[in-house]
C-alpha positions as CSV (number, residue, x, y, z in Angstrom):
1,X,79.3,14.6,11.7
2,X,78.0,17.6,13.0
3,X,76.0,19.9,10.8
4,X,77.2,23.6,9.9
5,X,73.7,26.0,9.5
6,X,74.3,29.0,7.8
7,X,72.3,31.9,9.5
8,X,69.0,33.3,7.8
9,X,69.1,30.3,5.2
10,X,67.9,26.9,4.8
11,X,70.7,25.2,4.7
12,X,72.5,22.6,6.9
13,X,75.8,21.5,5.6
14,X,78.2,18.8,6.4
15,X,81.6,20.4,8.3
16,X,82.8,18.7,4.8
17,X,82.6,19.7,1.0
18,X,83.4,16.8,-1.5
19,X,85.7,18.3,-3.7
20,X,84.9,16.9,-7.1
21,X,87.4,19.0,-9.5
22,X,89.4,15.6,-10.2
23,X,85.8,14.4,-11.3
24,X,86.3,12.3,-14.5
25,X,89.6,12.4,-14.2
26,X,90.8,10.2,-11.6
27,X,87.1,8.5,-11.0
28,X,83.8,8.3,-12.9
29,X,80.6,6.0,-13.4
30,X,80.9,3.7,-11.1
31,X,83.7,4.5,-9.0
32,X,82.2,8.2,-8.8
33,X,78.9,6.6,-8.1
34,X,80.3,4.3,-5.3
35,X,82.3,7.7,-4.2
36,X,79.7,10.0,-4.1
37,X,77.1,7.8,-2.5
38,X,79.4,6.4,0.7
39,X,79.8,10.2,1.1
40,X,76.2,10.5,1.8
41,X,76.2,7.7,3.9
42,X,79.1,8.8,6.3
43,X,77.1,12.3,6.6
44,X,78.5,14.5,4.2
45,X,76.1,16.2,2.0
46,X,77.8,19.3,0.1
47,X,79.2,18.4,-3.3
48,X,81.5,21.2,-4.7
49,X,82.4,21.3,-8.5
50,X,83.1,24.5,-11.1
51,X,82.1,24.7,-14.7
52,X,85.6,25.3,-15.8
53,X,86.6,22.5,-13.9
54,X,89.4,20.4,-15.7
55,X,88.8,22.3,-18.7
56,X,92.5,22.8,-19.1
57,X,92.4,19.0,-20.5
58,X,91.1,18.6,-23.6
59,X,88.6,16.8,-25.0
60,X,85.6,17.3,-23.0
61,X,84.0,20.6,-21.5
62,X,82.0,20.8,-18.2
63,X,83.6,17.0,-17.5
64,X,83.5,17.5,-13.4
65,X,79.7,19.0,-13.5
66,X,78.9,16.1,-16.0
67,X,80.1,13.6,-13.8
68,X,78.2,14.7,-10.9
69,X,75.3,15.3,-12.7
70,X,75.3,11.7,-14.0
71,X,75.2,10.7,-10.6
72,X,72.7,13.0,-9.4
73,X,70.5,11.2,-12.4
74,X,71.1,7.8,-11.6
75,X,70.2,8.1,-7.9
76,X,67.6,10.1,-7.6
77,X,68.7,11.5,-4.6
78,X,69.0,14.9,-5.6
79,X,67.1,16.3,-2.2
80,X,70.0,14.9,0.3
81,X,72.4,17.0,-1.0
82,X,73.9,20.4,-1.4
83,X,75.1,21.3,-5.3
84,X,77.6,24.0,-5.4
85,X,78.7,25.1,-8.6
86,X,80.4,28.2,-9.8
87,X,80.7,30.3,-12.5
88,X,82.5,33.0,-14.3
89,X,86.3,31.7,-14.5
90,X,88.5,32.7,-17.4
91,X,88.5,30.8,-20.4
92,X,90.7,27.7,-20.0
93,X,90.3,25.8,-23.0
94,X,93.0,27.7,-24.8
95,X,96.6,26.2,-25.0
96,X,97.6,29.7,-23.0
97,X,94.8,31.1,-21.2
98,X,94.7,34.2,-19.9
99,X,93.6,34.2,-16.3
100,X,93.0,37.8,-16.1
101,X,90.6,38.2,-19.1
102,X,87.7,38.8,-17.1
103,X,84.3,36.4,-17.6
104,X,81.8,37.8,-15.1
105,X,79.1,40.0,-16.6
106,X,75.5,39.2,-16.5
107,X,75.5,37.5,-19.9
108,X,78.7,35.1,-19.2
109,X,77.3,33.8,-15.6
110,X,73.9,33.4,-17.7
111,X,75.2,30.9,-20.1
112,X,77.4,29.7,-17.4
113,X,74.4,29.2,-15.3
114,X,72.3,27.7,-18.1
115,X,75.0,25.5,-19.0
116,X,75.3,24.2,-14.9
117,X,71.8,23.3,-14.9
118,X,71.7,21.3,-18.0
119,X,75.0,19.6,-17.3
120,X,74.5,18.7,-13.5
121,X,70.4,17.7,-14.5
122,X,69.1,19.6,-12.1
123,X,66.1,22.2,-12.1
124,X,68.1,24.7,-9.4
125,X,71.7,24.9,-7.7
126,X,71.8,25.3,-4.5
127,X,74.8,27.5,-3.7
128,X,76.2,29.6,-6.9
129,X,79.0,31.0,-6.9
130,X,81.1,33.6,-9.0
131,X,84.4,32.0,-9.4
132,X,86.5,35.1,-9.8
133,X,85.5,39.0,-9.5
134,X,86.3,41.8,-11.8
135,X,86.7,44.8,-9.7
136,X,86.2,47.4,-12.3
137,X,82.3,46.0,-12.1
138,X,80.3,47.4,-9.1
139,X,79.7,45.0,-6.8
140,X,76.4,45.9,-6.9
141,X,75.8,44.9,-10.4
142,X,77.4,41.6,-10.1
143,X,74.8,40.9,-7.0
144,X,71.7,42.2,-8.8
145,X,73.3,39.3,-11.7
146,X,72.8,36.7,-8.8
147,X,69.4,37.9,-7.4
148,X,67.5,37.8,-10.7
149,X,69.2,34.0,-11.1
150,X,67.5,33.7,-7.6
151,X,64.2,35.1,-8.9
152,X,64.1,32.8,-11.6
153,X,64.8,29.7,-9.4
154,X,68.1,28.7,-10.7
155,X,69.4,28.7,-7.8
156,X,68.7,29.0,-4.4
157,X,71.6,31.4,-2.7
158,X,74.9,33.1,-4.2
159,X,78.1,33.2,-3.1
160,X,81.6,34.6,-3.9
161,X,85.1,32.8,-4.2
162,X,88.5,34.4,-4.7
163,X,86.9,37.9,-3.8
164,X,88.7,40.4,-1.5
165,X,87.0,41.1,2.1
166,X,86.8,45.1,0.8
167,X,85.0,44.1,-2.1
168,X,82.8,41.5,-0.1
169,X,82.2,44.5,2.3
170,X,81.1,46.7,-0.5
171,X,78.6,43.7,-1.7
172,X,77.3,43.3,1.9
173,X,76.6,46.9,2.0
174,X,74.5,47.1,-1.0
175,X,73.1,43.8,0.2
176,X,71.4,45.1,3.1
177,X,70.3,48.2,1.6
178,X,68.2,46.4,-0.6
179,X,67.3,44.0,2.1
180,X,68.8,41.4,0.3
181,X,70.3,38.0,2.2
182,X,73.6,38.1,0.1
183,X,76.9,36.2,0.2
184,X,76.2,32.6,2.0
185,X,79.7,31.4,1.7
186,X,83.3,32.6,0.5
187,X,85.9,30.0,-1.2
188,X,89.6,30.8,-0.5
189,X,93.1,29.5,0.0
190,X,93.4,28.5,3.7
191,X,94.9,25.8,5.6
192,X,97.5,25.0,8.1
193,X,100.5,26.1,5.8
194,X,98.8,28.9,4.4
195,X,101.1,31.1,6.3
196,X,104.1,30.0,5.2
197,X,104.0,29.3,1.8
198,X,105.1,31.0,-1.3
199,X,103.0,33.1,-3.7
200,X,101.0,30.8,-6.1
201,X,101.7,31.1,-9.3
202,X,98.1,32.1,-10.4
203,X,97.5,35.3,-9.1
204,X,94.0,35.4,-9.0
205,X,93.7,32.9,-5.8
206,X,93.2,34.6,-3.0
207,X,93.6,33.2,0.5
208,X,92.1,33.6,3.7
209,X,94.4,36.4,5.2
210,X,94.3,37.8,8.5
211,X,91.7,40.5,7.7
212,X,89.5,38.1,5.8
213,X,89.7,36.0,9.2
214,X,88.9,39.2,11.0
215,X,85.9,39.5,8.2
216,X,84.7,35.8,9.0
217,X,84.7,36.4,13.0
218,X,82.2,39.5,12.4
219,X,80.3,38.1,9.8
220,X,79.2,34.4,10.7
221,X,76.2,34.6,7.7
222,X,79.0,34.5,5.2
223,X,80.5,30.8,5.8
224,X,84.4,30.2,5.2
225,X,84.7,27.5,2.5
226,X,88.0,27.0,2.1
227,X,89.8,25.4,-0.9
228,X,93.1,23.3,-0.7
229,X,92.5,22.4,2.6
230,X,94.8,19.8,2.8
231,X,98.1,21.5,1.6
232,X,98.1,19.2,-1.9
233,X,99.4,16.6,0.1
234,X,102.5,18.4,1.2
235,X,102.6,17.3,4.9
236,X,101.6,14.0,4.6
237,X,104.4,13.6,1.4
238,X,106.7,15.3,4.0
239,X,106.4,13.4,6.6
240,X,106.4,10.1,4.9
241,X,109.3,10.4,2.2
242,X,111.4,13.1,3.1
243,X,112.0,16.7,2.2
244,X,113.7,16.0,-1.6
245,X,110.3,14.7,-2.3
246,X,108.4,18.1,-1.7
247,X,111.3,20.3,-2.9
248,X,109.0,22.1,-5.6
249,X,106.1,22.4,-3.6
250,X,104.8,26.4,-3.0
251,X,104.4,25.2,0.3
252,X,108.3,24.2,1.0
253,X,109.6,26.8,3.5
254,X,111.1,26.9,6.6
255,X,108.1,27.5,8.4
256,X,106.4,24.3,7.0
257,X,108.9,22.4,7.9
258,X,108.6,23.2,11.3
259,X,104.8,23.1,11.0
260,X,105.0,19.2,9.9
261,X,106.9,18.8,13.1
262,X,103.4,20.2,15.1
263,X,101.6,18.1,12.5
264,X,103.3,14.9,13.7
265,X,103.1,16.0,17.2
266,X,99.2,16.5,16.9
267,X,99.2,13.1,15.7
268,X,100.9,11.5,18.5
269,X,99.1,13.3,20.6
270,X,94.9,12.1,19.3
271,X,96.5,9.2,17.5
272,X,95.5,9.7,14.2
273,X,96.7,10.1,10.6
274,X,98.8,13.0,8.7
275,X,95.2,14.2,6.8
276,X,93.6,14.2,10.0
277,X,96.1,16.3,11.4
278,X,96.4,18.8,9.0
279,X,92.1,19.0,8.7
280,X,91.8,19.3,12.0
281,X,92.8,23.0,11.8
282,X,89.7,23.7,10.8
283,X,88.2,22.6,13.8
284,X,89.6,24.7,15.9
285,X,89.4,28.4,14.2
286,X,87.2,32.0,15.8
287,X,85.0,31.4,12.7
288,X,83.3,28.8,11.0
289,X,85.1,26.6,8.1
290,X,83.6,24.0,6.0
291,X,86.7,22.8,3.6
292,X,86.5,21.0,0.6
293,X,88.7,17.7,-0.2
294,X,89.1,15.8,-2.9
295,X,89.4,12.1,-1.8
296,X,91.5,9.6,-4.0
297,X,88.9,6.6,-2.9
298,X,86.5,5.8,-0.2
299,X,88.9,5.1,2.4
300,X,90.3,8.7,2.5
301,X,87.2,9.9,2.3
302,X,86.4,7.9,5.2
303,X,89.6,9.1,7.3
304,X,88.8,13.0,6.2
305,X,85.0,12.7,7.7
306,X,86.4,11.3,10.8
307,X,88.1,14.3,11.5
308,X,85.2,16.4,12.5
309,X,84.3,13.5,15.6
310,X,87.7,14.5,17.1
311,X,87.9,17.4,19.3
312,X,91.5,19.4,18.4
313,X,93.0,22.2,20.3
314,X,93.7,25.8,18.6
315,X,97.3,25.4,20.3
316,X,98.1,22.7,18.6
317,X,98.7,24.4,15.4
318,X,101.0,27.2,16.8
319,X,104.6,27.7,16.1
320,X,106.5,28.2,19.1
């Protein structure tokens, strides 16, 4: 796989992200072990988790970062790979949390941050990210939060997920006023059905809408990291057991259902499999995208990576 470089930084990332919020849940210790290292070996080098990650399911706090960071222990291969973590997301350990009740000033990303390092055993994260934004904060607060983590050598670069482009605008101005390198990467909703499906029921996600693309196009320094790349499965379900079976699914509409007929055109057309398909999207787009997926074993790993050797058209994935 090709390598995505991020302009004025360091980094070279795999077109890729192993998406690790099932982490613990569905794998861990040796499966996550096996998982994490054939990732490596087919390329892939960025390794995406959150600190609220499965939260929501009680015992165990910080389980994805914990799982990960048992791996990053054991194989002492900690300079291969890119750690993304994030920060700052509502309280979910409640039975009813309140995804609005904001977590983002400098002392909640400081414990947060604390708490990432110890729990992923690591000395510095390489790509931190706030997890949600409070708009009633100036931007320019929340980024001099990030550059003194940066000073301190916690981590490396900052990023933002589930921001919206005016307030990533309003960050990048202050940004280079203070000469600062800024946003590396923004996480989103975006994906082939994006377009077509119906509101989430968490409010708070924000997807990768036609003036964020516009954003993207114009800003190539800030890379497009989009989240739920693969639908949740819906086209591949779809396709393979019928429309009752995806009935409840935000992304059942109209215009999904004609988009699973492209989907099964496209793969005809390069001979390859449903999650193929549907990645390949991202291949083809005016701006950069590195999504994240959350494999369910090695050998959909292994299909996803393969993806980014096959050469998709932009028409492909347009409704006629």
């Amino acid at each position: 796989m090709e390598k995505i470089r991020i302009p004025d930084t360091e980094l070279e990332l795999s077109p890729i992200g192993f998406g690790c919020v099932n982490a613990g849940l569905k794998w861990d210790k040796k499966e996550a072990d096996y998982l994490f290292d054939a990732f490596l070996d087919m390329g892939g080098n960025v390794y995406d988790t959150a600190r609220v990650y499965s939260d929501w399911i009680p015992p165990e706090i910080g389980r994805s970062e914990r799982v990960l960071g048992d791996w990053i222990a054991r194989s002492k291969k900690r300079e291969q790979m890119i750690v993304i973590t994030k920060g700052g997301h509502p309280d979910m350990t409640c039975s009813s949390p309140d995804r609005h009740k904001s977590r983002v000033s400098r002392e909640e990303m400081r414990r947060d941050v604390d708490l990432s390092l110890k729990t992923l055993r690591t000395d510095h994260i390489d790509i931190y990210f706030y997890h949600r934004d409070n708009e009633s904060i100036p931007a320019e607060e929340l980024i001099e939060t990030m550059e003194g983590f940066v000073k301190e050598g916690k981590i490396r670069y900052y990023a933002c997920s589930n921001w919206t482009t005016k307030r990533m605008e309003a960050a990048d101005k202050y940004c280079r006023e203070k000469a600062y390198r800024g946003f590396v990467s923004n996480q989103a909703l975006y994906n082939v059905g994006y377009a077509y499906m119906k509101p989430l029921a968490d409010d708070t996600m924000l997807s990768i809408d036609t003036p964020m693309q516009k954003y993207h196009e114009k800003n190539p320094r800030n890379l497009a990291m989009p989240y739920m790349g693969v639908c949740g499965g819906f086209f591949n379900k779809l396709l393979e057991e019928g429309e009752q079976s995806v009935k409840d699914s935000p992304y059942y509409t109209e215009g999904n259902v004609r988009m699973a007929g492209q989907i099964k055109h496209i793969m005809e057309k390069y001979q390859v499999t449903a999650t193929q398909a549907v990645l390949g999207f991202f291949t083809c787009q005016e701006f950069a995208c590195l999504p994240l997926y959350g494999p369910r074993g090695v050998e959909s790993l292994r299909e996803a990576c393969k993806t980014f050797d096959i050469s998709f058209a932009k028409e492909d994935y347009v409704l006629e």
